[in-house]
N, C-alpha and C positions, 0 to 999 in steps of 0.2 A: 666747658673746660675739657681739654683730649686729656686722655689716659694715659699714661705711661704704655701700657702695652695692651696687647688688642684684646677684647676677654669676650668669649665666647660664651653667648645665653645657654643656658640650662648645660653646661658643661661636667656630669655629674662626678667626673675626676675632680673637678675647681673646688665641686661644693662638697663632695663625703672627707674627700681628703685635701693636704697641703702640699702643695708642688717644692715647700722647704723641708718637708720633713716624712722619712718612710713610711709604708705602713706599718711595720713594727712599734711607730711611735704608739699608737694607738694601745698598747699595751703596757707601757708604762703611763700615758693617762692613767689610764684604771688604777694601775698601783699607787700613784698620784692624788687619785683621789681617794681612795681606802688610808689612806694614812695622814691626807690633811682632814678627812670623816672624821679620825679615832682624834686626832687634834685638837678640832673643833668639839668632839663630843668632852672630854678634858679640860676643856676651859671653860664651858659650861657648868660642869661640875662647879665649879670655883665660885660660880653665882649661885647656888643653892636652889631650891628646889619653886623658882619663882614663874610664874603665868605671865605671860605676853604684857600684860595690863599691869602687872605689879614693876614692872621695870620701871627705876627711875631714868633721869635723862643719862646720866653718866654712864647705867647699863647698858643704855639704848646704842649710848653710839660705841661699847668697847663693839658690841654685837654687828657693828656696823663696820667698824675696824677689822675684825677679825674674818669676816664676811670677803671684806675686800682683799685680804691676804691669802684666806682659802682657796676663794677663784682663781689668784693670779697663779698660786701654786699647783693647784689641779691643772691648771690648761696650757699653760707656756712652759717653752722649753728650758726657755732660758730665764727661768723664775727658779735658783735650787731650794730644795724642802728643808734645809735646813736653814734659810734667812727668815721661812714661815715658820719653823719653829722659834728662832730667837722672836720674831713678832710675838707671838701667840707667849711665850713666855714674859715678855716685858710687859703684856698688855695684862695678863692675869695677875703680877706682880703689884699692876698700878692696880688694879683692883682692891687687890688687900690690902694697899696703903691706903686709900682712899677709905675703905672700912674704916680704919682703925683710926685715921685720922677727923671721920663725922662723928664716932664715937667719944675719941674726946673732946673734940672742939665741936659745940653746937652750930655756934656761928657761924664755922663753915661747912656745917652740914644743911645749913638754912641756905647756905649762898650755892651752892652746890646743886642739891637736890630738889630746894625750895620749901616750902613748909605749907600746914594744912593752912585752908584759910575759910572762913563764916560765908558762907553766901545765903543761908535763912535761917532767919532767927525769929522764935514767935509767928511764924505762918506768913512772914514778909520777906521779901528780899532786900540783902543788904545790898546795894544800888553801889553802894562807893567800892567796896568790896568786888562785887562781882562786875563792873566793868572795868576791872585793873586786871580781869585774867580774860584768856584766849578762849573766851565760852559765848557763846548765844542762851540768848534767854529758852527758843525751840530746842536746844542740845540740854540744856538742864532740865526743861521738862520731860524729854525722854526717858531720861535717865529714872527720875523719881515716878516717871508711868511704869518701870520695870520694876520696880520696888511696889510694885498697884496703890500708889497715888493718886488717890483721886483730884484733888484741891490744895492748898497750899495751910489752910486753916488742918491738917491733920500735921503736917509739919513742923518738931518743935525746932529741932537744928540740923540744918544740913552744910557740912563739908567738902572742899576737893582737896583730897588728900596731893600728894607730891606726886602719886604716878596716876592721876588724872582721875583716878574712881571717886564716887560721891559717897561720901558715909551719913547715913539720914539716923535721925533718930524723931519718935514719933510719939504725939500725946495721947494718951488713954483713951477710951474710947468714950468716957464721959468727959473728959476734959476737951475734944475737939469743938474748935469755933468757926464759924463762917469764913471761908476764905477762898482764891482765885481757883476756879476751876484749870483744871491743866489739860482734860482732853480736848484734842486738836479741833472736832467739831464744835464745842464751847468756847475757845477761845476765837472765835469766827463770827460770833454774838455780842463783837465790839459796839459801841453807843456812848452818845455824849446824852441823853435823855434818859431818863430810867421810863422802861414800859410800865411798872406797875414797884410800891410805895414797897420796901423791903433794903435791906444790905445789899449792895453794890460792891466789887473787890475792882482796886486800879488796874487797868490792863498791863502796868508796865513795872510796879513794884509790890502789888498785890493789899494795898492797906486800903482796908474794907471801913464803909461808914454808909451810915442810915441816908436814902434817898427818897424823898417823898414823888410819886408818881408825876411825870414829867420835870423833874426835878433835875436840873445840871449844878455840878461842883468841878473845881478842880481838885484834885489830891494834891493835901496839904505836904505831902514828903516830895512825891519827884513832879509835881507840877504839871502831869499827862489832864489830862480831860476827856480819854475813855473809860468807861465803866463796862464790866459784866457782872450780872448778877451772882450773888456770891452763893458758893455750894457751902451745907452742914453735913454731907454724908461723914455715915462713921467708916474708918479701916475697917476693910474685908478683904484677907487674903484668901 
């Protein structure tokens, strides 16, 4: 494809500055951006005091919105600061409807935001549950190795909340039972044969049962046919 007009490599007038615009523009950039900053820092406020990870979706993308307003008003000339301000005002306005609106109405704060949902229960995974959400079985165990998870048998209920974090809740240190190991090197120690006669946990929904030495089963829930031998360690954080 030819270029409209000739443009000459490493032309360092081309690329520090714009052949449409003086260099004094360069100085109201800066003011440009110091005032779509204080802008941005102000509608932030508006979301309260929330981590990266606590955003729900509707946060995620006003941040995405306002993102793209900032830019266009810091850098273009012909973008004025005050259409970024009505932006930035509308989009923070819709914010607080949207509050006040999941507040009263559950249902659309479920349709909205989404709601928490069970992915283990009793040291198993709930299979139906958990392949209806945007997760790998490798990404859930991460998460519960950060919490120092050992096995799945220390796990009474685990949650993913609406902004994507897991909330674990865990059995007593005498209540813990046999169940799937989660470190990555254990779970590498797939098998349709049991090495030697002990509890075995399913590689794929973690429900543990007696295998007698060379012994194959299927697991009666999700129907997998690998076993790994199943951990009792207790929680130690």
């Amino acid at each position: 494809m030819l270029l409209a007009t000739k443009i000459e490599p490493f032309d360092w007038q081309r690329l520090l500055l714009s052949d449409d615009a003086p260099p004094l523009f360069l100085l109201e950039v800066v003011l440009r951006c110091v005032l779509t900053y204080l802008m941005v820092i102000g509608a932030l406020r508006v979301t309260g005091r929330r981590g990266v990870r606590q955003l729900s979706i509707f946060e995620l993308s006003i941040i995405l919105a306002l993102g793209s307003a900032a830019g266009d008003a810091m850098l273009y000339h012909d973008t004025p600061l005050l259409y970024a301000a009505i932006v930035f005002a509308v989009v923070s306005g819709l914010y607080l409807l949207f509050n006040w609106l999941t507040e009263k109405f559950p249902k659309f704060s479920d349709w909205l935001e989404g709601k928490p949902v069970l992915l283990v229960e009793d040291g198993q995974i709930c299979l139906a549950q958990f392949r209806q959400q945007n997760l790998t079985q490798k990404e859930l165990f991460g998460e519960l190795r950060q919490l120092q998870v050992e096995h799945l048998g220390q796990v009474r209920r685990a949650y993913i909340e609406a902004t994507g974090i897991i909330s674990t809740y865990f059995y007593a240190d005498e209540d813990v039972k046999p169940g799937l190991p989660i470190w990555p090197e254990r779970l590498t120690q797939l098998r349709q044969q049991a090495a030697a006669a002990g509890p075995h946990a399913c590689a794929t929904c973690g429900q543990v049962r007696e295998l007698p030495r060379a012994g194959v089963a299927r697991c009666p829930v999700c129907h997998d046919d690998q076993w790994i031998p199943a951990c009792d360690a207790k929680r130690i954080s």
